[in-house]
C-alpha positions in Angstrom: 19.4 7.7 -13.7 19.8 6.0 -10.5 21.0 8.2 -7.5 24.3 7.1 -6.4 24.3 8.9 -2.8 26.1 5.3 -1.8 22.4 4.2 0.8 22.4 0.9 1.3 18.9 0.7 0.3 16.5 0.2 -2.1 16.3 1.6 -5.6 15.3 5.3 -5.2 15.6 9.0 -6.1 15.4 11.9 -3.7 12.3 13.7 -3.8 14.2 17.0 -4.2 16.1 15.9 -7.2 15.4 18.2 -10.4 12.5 17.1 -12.0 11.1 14.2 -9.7 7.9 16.4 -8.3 7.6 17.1 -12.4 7.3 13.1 -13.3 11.4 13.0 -14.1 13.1 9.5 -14.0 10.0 7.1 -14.8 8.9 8.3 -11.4 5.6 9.5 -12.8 3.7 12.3 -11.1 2.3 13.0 -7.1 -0.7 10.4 -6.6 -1.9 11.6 -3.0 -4.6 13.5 -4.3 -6.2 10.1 -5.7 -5.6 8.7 -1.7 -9.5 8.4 -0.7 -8.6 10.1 3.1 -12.2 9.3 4.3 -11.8 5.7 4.2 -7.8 4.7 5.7 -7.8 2.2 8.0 -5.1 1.4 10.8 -4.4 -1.3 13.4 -2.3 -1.1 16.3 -1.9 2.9 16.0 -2.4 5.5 19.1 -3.9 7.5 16.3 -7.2 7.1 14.7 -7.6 7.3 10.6 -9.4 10.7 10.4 -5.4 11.7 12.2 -4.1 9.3 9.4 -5.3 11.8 6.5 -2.3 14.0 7.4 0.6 11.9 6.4 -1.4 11.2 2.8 -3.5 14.9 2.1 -2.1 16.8 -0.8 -2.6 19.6 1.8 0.1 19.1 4.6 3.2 17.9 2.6 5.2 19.2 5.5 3.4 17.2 8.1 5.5 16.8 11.1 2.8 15.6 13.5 3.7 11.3 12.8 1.1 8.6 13.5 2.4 6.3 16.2 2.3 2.5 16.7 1.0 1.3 20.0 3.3 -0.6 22.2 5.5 -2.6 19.6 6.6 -1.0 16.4 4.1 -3.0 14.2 1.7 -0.6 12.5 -0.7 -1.3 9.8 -2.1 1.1 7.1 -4.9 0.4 4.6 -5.4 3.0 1.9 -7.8 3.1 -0.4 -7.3 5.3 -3.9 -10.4 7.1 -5.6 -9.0 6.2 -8.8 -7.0 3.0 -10.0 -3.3 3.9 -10.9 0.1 2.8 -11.9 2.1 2.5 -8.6 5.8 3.6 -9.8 7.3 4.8 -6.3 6.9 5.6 -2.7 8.3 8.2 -0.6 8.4 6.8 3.5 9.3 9.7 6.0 10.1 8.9 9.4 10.9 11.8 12.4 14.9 12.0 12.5 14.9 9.4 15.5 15.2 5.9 16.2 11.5 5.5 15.8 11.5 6.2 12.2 10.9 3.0 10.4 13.4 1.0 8.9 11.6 -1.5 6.8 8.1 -1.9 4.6 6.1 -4.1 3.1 3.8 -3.2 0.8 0.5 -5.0 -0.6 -1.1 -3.9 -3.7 -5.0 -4.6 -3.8 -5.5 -7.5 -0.8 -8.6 -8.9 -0.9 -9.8 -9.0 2.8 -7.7 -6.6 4.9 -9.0 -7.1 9.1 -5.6 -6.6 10.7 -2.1 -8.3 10.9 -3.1 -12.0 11.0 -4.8 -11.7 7.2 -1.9 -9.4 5.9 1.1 -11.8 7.4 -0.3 -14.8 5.5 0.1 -12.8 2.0 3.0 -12.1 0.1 4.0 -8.7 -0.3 4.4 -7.0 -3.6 7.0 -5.3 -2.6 9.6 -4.8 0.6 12.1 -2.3 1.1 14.5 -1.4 3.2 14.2 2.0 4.6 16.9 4.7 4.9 17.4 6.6 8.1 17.0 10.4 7.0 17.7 13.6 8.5 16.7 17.1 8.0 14.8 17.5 5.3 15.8 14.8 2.8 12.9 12.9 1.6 13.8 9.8 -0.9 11.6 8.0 -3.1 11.4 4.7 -3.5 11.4 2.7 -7.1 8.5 0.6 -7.4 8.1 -2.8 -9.8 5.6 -1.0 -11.7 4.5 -4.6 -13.5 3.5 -5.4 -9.6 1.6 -2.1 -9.2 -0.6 -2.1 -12.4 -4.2 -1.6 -11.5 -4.2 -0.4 -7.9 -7.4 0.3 -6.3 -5.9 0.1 -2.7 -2.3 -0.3 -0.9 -1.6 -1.4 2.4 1.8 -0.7 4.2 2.7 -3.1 7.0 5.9 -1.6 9.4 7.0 -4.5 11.6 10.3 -3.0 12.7 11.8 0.6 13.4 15.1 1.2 14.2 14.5 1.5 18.2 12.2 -2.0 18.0 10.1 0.1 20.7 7.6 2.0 18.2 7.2 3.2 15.2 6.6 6.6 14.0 5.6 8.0 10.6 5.1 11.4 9.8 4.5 11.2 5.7 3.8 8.6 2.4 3.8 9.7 -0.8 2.4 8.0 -3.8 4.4 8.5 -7.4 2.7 6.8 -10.6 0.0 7.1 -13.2 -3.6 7.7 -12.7 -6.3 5.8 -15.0 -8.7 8.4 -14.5 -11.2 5.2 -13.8 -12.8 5.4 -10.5 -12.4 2.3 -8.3 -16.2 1.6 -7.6 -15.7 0.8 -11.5 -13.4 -1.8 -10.9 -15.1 -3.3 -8.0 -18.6 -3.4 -10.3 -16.7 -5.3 -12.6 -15.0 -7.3 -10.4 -18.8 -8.2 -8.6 -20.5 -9.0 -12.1 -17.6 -11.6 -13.0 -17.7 -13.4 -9.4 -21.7 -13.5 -10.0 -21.9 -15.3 -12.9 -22.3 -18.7 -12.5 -19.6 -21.2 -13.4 -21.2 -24.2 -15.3 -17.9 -26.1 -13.8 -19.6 -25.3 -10.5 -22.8 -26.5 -11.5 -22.1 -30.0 -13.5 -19.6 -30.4 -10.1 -23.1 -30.1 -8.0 -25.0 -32.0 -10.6 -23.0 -35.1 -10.3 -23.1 -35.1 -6.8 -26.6 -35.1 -6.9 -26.7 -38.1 -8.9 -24.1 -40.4 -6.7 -26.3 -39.4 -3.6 -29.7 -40.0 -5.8 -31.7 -43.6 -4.9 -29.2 -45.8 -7.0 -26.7 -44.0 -7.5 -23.5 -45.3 -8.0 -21.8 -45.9 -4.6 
């Protein structure tokens, strides 16, 4: 059932709600322990990824030391997952300020990820507006699961916080299902398909060949 606090904002449940920690209202169950901490990536951040690890680890759910843009409120965040899973929600937790950010986008499995110019070209999977909490009222977000199937990495772009000076995040937390298949799984698989050859490709070059060959047909 949805929660009918009366936010203006996306679908969601609040994460102390009975039952949402325990996989209650399609939520699924906590996916942070499946975040692979070693290998986040950020751009535009005062913060460096190994500082990154404490908004995602399993161990600091009460982080309140955020990760900071850097001059403008635009901050991007690649995570990579250990295993692929079922994306069914997001929790987003600003500080109770104006820096807190006020909208997401949210990209399931980009190819190439090397900062905001090969993200803004893409269209997101999903994009939500974000609520301004306070105290300790953490909401999660309801996720097009159909978008989310398969996940072996997320990225979350923040172009705007409610100041428009920076943005400041102090906690994510992933809801969903987890395969139990690693990723380097999916990405062999993924590798021995693109490496086959395509005989498309090949009668493409062949004719080519041909049209340039002594005469060919010009």
């Amino acid at each position: 059932m949805p929660c009918n606090c009366g936010r203006n904002v996306g679908l969601h449940n609040h994460l102390g709600d009975v039952g949402m920690r325990e996989g209650g209202f399609g939520i699924g169950t906590p996916l942070n322990n499946c975040v692979d901490l070693a290998f986040i990536q950020l751009w535009n951040s005062k913060n460096t990824p190994n500082e990154a690890e404490r908004i995602f680890s399993p161990k600091t759910p009460d982080n309140n030391d955020p990760i900071s843009s850097d001059g403008d409120p635009e901050l991007l965040i690649l995570v990579p997952l250990s295993a692929v899973c079922r994306i069914k929600g997001v929790s987003i937790l600003g500080p109770v300020s104006s820096a807190a950010p006020s909208k997401v986008k949210i990209f399931a499995n980009p190819v190439e990820v090397s900062g905001f110019d090969s993200i803004r070209r893409l269209i997101p999977q999903e994009e939500i507006e974000l609520s301004q909490l306070g105290g300790d009222d953490r909401i999660v977000y309801k996720l097009n699961p159909v978008k989310f199937l398969n996940v072996s990495r997320l990225v979350f772009f923040f172009e705007h916080s409610f100041d428009e000076e920076e943005t400041e995040v102090l906690r994510i937390d992933l809801f969903g299902e987890n395969s139990g298949k690693p990723t380097h799984d999916q990405v062999a698989t993924n590798l021995v398909y693109e490496g086959r050859p395509n005989p498309a490709d090949h009668q493409e070059v062949e004719e080519k060949r041909q049209l340039l060959a002594p005469g060919g047909v010009v």
